[in-house]
N, C-alpha and C positions, 0 to 999 in steps of 0.2 A: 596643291591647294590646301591638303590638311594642314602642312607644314605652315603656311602663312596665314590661319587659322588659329592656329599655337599662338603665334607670335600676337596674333591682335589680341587673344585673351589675355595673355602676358602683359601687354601692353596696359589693359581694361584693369586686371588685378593689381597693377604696380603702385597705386596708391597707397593700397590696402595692405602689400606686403612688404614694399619698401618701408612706407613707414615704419611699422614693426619693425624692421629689423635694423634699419636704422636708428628707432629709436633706444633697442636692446643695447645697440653693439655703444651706442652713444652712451648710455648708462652705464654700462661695464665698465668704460675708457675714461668716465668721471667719478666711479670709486676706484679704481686702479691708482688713478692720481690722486686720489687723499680725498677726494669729495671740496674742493677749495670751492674759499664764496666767492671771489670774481674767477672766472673763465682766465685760464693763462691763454696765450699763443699758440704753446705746444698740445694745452687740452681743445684749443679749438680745431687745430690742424686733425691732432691723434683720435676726436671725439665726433668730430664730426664732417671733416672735408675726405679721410681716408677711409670709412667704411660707407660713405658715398663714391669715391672711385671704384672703392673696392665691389662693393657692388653692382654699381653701374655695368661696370666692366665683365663683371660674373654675368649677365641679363646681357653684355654682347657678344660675349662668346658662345651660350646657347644658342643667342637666334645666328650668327656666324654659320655654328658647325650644322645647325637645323636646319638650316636652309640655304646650305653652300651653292645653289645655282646661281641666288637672285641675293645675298644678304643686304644690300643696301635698299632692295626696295621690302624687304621684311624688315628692315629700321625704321625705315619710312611707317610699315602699315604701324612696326611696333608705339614709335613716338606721337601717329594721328592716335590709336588705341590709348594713350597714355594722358594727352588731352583728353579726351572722351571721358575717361575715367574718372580725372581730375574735374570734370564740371560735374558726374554723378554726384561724385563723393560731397563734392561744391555744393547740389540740391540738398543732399542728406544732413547736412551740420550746416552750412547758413547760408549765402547768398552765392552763387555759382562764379557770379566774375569777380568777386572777392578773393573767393578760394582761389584761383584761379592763379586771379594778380598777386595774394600771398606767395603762392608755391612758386611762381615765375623769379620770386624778388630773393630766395631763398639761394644762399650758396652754393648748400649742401644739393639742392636738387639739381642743381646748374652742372655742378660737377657731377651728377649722376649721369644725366643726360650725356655729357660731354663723353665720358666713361665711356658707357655705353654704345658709343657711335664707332669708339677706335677698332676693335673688333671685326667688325664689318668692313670699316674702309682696308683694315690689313686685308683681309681675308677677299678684298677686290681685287687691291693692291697684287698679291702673288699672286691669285688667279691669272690676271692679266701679263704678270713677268714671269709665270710659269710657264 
């Protein structure tokens, strides 16, 4: 129970720490490239779709290894946790189904999510052909 406790705070904070660190690793990966005025392909890939897997994917593998009885339904509590968050954070800065519908519309968060879910279905995956 504490274990899927973790995960919905995880879930709850992931606004707040994704972003950050998304938006870090995004700024790095646009002065690495020269700081250029339009966005290339490869600074959209390298700046911001990959340290969205990349993290995503790091947020799967925790709740994965933290909760290897059940992880798909600690994806579950993590991703309802994740909404939730996203409508807080939504009341905090401006209109909740706004933020909402921004974040939904967002690539990089698309592929976070996405990320983030493969961890768990591996970690079913062997469990079950273990």
């Amino acid at each position: 129970m504490r274990k899927l406790l973790g995960t919905a705070v995880l879930g709850l904070l992931t606004p707040i720490w994704g972003s950050w660190a998304i938006g870090n690793l995004t700024y790095v990966v646009y002065r690495l490239h020269g700081s250029p005025n339009a966005p290339t392909d490869s600074l959209w890939w390298t700046g911001i779709i990959l340290p969205s897997i990349l993290l995503g994917a790091g947020a799967g593998a925790v709740i994965a290894f933290a909760v290897k009885e059940s992880p798909l339904t600690a994806w579950c509590i993590f991703a309802v946790a994740l909404v939730i968050g996203l409508i807080a954070v939504g009341g905090l800065v401006s209109s909740p189904s706004e933020y909402v519908s921004a974040a939904s519309r967002s690539t990089g968060n698309l592929a976070f999510v996405a990320a983030s879910a493969i961890p768990p279905v591996l970690r079913m995956a062997t469990r079950h052909a273990g």
